[in-house]
N, CA, C and O atoms as a GROMACS GRO file, in nm:
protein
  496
    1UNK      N    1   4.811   0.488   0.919
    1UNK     CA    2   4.909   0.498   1.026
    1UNK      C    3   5.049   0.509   0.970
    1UNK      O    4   5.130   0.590   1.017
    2UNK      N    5   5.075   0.433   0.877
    2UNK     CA    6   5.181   0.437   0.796
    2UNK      C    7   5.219   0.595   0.723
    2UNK      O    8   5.331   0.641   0.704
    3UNK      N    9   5.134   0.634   0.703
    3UNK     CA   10   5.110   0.804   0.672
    3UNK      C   11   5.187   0.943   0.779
    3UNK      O   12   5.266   1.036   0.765
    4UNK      N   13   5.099   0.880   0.889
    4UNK     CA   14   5.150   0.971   1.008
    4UNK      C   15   5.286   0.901   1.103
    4UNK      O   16   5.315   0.964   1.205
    5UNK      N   17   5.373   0.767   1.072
    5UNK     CA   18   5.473   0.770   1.106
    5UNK      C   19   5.564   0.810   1.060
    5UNK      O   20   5.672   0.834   1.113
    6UNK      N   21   5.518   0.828   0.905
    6UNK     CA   22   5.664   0.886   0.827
    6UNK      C   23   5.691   1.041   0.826
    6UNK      O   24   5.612   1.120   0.776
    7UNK      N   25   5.833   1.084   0.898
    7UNK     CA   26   5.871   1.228   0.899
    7UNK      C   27   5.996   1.212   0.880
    7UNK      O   28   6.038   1.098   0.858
    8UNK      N   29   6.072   1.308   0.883
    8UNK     CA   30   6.200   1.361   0.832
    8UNK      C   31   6.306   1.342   0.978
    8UNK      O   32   6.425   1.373   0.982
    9UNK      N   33   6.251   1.300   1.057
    9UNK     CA   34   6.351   1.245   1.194
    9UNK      C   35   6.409   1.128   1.176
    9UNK      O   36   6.377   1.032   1.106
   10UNK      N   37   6.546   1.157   1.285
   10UNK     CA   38   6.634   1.019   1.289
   10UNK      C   39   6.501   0.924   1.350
   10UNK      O   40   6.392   0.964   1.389
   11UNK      N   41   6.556   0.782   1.341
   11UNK     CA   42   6.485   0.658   1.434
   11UNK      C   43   6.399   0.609   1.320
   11UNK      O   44   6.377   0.636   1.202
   12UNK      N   45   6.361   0.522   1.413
   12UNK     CA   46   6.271   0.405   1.330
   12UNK      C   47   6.082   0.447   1.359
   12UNK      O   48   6.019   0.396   1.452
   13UNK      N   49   6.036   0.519   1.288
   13UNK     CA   50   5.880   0.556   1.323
   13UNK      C   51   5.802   0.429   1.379
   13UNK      O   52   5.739   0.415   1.484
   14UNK      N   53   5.827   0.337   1.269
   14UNK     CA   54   5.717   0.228   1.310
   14UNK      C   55   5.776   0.095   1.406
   14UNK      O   56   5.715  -0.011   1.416
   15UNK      N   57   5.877   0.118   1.459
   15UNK     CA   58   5.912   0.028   1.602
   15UNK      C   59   5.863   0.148   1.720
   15UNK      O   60   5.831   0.089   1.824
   16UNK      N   61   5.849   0.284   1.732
   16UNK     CA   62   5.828   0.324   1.812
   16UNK      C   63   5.645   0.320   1.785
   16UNK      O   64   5.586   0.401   1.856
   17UNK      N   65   5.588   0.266   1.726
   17UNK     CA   66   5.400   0.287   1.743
   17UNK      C   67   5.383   0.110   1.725
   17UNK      O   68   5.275   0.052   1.733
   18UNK      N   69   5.516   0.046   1.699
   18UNK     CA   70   5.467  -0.089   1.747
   18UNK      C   71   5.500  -0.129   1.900
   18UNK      O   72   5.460  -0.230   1.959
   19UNK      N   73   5.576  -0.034   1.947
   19UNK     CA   74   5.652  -0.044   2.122
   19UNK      C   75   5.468  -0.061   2.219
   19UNK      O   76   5.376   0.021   2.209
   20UNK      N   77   5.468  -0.149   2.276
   20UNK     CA   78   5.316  -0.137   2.317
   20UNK      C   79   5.325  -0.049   2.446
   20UNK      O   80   5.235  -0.023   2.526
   21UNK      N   81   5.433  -0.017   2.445
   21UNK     CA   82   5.410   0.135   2.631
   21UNK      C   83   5.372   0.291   2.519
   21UNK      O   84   5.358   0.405   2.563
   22UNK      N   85   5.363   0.254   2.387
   22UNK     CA   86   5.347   0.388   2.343
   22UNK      C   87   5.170   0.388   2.292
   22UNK      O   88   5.106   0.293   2.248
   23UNK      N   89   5.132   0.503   2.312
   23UNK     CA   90   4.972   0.504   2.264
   23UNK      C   91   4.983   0.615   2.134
   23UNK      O   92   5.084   0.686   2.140
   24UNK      N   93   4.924   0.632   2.058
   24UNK     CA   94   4.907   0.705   1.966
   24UNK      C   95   4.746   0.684   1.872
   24UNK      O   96   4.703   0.593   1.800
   25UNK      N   97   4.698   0.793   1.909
   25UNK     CA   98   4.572   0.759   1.885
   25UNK      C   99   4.505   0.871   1.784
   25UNK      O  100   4.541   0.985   1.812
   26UNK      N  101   4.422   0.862   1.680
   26UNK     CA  102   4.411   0.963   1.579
   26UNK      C  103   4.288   0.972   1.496
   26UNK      O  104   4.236   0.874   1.444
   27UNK      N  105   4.246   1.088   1.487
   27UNK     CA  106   4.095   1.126   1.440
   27UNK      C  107   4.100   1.134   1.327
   27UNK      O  108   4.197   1.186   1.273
   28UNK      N  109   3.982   1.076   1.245
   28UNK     CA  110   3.979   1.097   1.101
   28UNK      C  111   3.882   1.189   1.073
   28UNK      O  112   3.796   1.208   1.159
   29UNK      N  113   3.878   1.254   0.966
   29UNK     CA  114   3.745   1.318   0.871
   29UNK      C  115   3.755   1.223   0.732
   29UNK      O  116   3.846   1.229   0.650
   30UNK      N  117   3.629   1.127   0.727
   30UNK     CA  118   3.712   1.040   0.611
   30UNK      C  119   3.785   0.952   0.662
   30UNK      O  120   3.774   0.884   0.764
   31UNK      N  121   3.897   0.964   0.546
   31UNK     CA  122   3.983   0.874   0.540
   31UNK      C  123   4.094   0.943   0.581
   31UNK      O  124   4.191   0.871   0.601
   32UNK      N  125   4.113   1.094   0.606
   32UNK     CA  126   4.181   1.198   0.611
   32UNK      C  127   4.253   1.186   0.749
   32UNK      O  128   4.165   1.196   0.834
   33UNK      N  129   4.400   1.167   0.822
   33UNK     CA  130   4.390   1.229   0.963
   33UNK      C  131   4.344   1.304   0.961
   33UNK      O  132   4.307   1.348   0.852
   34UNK      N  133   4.312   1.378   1.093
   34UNK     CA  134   4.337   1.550   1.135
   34UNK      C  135   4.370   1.569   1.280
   34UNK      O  136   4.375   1.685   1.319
   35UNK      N  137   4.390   1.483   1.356
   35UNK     CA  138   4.410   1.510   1.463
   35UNK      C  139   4.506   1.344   1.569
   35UNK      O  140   4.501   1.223   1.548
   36UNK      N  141   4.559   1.403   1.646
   36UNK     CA  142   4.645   1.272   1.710
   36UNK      C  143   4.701   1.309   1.847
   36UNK      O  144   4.743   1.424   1.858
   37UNK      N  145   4.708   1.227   1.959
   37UNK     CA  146   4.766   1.234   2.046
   37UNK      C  147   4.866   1.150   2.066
   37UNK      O  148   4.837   1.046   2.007
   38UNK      N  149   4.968   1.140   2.117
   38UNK     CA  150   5.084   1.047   2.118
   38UNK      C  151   5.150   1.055   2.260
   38UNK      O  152   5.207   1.152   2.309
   39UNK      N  153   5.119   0.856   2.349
   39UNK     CA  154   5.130   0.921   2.448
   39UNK      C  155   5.271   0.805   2.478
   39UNK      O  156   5.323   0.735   2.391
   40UNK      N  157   5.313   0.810   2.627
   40UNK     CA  158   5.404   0.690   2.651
   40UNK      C  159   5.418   0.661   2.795
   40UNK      O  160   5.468   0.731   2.883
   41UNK      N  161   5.357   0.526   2.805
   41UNK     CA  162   5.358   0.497   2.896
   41UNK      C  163   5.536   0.465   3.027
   41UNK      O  164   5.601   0.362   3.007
   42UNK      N  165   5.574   0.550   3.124
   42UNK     CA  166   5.652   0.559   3.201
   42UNK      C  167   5.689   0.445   3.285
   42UNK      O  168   5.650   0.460   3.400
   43UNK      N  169   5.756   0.329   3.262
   43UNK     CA  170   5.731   0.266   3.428
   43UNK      C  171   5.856   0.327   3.515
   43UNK      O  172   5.962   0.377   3.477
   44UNK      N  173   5.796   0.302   3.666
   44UNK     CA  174   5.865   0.383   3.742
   44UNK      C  175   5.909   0.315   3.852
   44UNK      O  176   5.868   0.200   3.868
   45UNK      N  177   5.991   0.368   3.936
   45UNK     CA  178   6.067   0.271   4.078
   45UNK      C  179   6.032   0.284   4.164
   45UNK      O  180   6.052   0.206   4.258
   46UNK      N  181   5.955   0.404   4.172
   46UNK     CA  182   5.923   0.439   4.338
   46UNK      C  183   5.772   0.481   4.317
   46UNK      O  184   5.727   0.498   4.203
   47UNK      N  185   5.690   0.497   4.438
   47UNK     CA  186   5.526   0.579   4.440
   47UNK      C  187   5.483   0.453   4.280
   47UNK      O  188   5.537   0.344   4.260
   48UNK      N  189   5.378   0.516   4.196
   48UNK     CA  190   5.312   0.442   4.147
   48UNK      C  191   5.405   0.355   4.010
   48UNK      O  192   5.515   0.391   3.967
   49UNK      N  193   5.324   0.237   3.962
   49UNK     CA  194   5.418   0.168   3.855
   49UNK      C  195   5.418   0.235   3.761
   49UNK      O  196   5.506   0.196   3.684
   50UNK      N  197   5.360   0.324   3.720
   50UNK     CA  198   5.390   0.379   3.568
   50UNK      C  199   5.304   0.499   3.540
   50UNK      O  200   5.181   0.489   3.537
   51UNK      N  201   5.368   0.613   3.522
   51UNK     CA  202   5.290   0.730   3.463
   51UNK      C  203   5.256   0.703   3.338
   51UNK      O  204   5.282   0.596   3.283
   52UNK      N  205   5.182   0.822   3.271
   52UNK     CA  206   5.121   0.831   3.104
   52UNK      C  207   5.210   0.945   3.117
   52UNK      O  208   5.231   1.009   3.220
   53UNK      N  209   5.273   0.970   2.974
   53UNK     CA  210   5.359   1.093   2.964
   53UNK      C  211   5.274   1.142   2.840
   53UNK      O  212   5.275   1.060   2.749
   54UNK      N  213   5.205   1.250   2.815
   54UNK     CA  214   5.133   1.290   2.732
   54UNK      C  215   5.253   1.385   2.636
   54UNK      O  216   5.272   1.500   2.676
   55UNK      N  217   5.329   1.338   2.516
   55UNK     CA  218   5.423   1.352   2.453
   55UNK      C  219   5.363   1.450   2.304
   55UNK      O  220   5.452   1.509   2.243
   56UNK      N  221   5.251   1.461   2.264
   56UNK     CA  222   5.198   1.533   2.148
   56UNK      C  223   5.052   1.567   2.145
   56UNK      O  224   4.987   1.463   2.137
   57UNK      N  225   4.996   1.646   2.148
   57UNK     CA  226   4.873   1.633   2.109
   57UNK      C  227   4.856   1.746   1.978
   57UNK      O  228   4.930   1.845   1.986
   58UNK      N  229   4.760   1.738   1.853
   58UNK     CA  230   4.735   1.848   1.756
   58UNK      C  231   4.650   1.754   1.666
   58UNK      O  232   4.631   1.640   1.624
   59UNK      N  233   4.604   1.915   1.667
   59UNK     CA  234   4.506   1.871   1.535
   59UNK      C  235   4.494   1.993   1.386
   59UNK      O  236   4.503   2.115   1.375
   60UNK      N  237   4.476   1.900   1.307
   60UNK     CA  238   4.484   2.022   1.195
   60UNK      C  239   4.412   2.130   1.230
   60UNK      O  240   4.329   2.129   1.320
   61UNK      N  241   4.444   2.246   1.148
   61UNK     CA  242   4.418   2.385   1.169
   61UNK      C  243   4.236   2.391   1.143
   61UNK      O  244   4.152   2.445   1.215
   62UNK      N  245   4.220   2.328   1.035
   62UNK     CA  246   4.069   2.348   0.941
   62UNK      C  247   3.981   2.218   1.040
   62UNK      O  248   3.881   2.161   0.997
   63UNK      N  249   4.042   2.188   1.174
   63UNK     CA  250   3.943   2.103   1.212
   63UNK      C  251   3.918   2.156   1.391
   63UNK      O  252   3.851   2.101   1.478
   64UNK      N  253   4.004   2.285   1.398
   64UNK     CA  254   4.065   2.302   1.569
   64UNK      C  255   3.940   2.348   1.573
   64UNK      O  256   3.880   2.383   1.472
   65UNK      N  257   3.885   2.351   1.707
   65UNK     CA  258   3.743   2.368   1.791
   65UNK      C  259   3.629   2.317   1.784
   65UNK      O  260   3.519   2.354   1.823
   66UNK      N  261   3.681   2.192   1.708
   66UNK     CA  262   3.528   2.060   1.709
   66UNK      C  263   3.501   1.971   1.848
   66UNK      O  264   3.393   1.926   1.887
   67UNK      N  265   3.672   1.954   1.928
   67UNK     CA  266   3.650   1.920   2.033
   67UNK      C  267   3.728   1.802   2.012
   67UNK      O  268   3.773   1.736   2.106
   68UNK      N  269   3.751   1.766   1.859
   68UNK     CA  270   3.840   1.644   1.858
   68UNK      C  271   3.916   1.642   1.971
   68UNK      O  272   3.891   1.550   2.049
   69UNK      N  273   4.037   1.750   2.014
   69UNK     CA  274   4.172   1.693   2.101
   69UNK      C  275   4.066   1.645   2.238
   69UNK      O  276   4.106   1.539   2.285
   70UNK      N  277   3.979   1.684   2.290
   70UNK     CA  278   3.946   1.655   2.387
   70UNK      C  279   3.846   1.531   2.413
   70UNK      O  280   3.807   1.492   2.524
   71UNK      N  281   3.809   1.474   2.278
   71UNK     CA  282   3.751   1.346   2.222
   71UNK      C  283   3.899   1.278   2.268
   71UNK      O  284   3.888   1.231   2.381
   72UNK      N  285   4.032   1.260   2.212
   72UNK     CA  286   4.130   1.218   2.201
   72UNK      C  287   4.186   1.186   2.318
   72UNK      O  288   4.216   1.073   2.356
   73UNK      N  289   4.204   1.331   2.398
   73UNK     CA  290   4.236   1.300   2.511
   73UNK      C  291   4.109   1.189   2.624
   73UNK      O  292   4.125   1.073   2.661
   74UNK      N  293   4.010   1.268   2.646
   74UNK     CA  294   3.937   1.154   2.716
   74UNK      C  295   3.937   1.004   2.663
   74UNK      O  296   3.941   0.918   2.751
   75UNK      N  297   3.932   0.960   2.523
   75UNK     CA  298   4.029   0.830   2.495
   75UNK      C  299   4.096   0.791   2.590
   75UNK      O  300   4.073   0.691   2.659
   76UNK      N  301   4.217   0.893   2.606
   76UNK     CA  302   4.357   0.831   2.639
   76UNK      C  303   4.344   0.820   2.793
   76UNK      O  304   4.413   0.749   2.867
   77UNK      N  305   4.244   0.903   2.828
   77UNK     CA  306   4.227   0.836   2.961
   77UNK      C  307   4.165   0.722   2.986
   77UNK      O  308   4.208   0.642   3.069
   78UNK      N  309   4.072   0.704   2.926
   78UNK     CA  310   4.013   0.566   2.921
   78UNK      C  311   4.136   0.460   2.864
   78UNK      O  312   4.144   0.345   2.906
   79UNK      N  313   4.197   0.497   2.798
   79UNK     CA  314   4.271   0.352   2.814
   79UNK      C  315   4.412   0.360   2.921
   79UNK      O  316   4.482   0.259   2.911
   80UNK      N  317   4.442   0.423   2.981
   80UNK     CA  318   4.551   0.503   3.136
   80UNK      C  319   4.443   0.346   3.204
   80UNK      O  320   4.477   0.232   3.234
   81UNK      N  321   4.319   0.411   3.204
   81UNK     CA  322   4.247   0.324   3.329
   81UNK      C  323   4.277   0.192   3.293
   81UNK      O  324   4.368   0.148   3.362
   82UNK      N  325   4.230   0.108   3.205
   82UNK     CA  326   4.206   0.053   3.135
   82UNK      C  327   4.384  -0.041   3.177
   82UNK      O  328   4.374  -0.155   3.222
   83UNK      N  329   4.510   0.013   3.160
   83UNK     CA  330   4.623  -0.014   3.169
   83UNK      C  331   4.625  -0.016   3.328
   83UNK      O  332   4.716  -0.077   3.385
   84UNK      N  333   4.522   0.053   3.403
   84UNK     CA  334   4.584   0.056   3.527
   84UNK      C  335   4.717   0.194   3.561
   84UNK      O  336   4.811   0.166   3.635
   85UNK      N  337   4.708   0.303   3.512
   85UNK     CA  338   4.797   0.400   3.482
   85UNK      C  339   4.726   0.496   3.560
   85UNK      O  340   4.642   0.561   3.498
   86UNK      N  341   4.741   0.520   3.690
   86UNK     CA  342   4.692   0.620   3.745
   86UNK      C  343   4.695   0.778   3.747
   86UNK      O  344   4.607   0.842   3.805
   87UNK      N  345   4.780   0.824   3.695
   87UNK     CA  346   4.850   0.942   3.676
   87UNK      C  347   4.904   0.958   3.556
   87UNK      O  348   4.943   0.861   3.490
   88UNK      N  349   4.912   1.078   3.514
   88UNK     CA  350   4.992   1.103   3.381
   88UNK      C  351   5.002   1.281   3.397
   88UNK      O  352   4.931   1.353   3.467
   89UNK      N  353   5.105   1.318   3.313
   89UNK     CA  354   5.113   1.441   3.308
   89UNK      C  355   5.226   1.487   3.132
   89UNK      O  356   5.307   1.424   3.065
   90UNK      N  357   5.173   1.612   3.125
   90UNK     CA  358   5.212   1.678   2.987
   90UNK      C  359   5.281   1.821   3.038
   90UNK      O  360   5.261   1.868   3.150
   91UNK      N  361   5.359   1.875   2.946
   91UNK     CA  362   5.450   1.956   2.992
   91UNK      C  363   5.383   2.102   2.816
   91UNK      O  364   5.365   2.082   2.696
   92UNK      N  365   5.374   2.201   2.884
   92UNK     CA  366   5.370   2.273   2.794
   92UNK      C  367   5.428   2.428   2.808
   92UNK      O  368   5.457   2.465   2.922
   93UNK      N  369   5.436   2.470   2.757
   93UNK     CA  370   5.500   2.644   2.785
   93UNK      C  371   5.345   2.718   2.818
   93UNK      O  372   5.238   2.704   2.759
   94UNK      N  373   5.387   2.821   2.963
   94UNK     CA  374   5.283   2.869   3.000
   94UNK      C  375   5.200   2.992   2.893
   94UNK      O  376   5.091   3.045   2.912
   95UNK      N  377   5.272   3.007   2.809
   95UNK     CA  378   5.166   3.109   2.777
   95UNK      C  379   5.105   3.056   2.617
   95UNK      O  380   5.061   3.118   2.521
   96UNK      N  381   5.124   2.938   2.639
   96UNK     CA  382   5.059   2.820   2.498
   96UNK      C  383   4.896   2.843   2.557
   96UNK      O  384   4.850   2.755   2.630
   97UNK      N  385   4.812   2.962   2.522
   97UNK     CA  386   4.719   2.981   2.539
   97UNK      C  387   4.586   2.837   2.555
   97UNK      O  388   4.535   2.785   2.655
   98UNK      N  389   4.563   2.810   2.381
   98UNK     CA  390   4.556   2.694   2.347
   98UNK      C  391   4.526   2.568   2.437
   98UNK      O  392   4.423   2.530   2.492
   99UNK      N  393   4.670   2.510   2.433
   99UNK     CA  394   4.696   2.403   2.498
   99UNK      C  395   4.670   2.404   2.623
   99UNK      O  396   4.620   2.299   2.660
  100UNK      N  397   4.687   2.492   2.716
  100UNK     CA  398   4.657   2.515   2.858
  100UNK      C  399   4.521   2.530   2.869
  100UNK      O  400   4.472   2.531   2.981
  101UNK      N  401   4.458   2.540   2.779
  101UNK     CA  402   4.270   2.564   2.792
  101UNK      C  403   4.265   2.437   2.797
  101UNK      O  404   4.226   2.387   2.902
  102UNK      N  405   4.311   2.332   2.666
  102UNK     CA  406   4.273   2.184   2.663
  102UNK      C  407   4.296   2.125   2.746
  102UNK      O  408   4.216   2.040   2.785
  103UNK      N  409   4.444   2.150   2.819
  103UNK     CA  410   4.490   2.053   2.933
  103UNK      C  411   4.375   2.072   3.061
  103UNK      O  412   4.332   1.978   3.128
  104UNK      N  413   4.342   2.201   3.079
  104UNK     CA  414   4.256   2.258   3.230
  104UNK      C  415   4.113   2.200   3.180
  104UNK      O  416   4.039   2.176   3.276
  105UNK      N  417   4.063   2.175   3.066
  105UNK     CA  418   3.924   2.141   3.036
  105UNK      C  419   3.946   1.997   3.040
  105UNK      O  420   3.833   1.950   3.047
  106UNK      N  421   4.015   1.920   3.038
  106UNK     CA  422   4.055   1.747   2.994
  106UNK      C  423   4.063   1.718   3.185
  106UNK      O  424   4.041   1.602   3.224
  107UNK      N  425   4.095   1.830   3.292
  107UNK     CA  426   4.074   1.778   3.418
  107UNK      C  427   4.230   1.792   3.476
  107UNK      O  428   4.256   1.790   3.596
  108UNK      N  429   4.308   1.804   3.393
  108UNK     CA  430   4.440   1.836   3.442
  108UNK      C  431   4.470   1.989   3.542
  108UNK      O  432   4.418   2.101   3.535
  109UNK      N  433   4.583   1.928   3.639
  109UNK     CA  434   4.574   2.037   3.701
  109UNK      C  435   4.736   2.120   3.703
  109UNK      O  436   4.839   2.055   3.686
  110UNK      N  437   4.736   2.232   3.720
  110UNK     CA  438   4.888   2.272   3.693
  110UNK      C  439   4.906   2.293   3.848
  110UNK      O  440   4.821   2.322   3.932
  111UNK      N  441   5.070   2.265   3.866
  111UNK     CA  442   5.123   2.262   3.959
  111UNK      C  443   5.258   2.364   3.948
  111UNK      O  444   5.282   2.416   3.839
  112UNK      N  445   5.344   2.390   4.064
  112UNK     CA  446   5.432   2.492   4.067
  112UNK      C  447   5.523   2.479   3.903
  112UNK      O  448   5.530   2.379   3.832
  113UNK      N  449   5.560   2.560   3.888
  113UNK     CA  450   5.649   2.545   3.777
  113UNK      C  451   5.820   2.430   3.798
  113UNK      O  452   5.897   2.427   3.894
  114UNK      N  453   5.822   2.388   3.726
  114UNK     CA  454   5.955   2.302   3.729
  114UNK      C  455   6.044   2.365   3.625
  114UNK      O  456   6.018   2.436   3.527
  115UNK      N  457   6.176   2.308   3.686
  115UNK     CA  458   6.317   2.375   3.580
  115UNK      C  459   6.305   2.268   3.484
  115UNK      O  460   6.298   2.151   3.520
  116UNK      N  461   6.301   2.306   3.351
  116UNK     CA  462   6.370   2.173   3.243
  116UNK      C  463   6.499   2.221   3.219
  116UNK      O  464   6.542   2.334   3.200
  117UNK      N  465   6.562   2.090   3.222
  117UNK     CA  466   6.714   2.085   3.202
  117UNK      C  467   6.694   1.992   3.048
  117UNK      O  468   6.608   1.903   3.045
  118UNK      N  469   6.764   2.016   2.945
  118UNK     CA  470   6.792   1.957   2.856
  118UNK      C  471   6.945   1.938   2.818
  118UNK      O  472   7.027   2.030   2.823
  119UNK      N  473   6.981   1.766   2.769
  119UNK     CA  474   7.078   1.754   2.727
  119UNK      C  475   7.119   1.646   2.622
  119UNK      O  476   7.073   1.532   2.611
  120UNK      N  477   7.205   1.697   2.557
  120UNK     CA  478   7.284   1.682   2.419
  120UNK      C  479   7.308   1.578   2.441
  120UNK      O  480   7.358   1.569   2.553
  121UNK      N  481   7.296   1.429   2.361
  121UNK     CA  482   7.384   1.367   2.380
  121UNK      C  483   7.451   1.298   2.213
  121UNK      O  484   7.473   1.178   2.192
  122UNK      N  485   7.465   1.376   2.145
  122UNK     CA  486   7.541   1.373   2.016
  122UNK      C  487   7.428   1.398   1.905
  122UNK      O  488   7.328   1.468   1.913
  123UNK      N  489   7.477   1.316   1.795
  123UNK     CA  490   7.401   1.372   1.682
  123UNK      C  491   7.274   1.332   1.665
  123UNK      O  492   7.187   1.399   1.608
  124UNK      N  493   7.253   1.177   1.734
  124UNK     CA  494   7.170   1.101   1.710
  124UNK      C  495   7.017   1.143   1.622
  124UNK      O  496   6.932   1.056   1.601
   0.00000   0.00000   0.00000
């Protein structure tokens, strides 16, 4: 785990996979990763207490179409339930061939398109 928190980003890796609203969950071959989902749990003010925000999913190249992500993902639903997390949703670009197969085979459903607004807020 210590392996797959360390990257080249600002922040602290391992306060965010010790934060317990975050899930991060990961397939081995071996001793080897190859695959991970990384999710975060939302709480919210209004309608239900807390979405799942499905924030990463991948798996290495030399392991894609074993079914791992969708081993991974059904995981992460089992533990949504498990938390009591009724809902969750993931955001991807529509023509991410790929990913839109996994999301529609995992039971997810797409809905109208939404605007993302993104914003700057310094160097951080």
């Amino acid at each position: 785990m210590r392996e797959l928190a360390t990257y080249d980003g600002p922040g602290d890796p391992e306060a965010l996979l010790a934060d317990p609203r975050t899930l991060m969950l990961v397939a081995f071959d071996a001793e080897r990763p190859v695959g991970l989902v990384l999710a975060h749990e939302l709480p919210r003010r209004h309608g239900v207490p807390a979405k799942l925000f499905v924030y990463e999913a991948d798996v290495a190249e030399s392991h894609r179409r074993r079914g791992i992500a969708s081993a991974l993902l059904a995981r992460l639903a089992e533990l949504a339930r498990e938390r009591r997390i009724p809902a969750g949703f993931v955001l991807t670009e529509p023509d991410n061939g790929p990913a839109n197969a996994l999301y529609r085979s995992a039971g997810g459903a797409t809905r109208a398109m939404n605007v993302l607004w993104d914003f700057e807020y310094g160097d951080g």
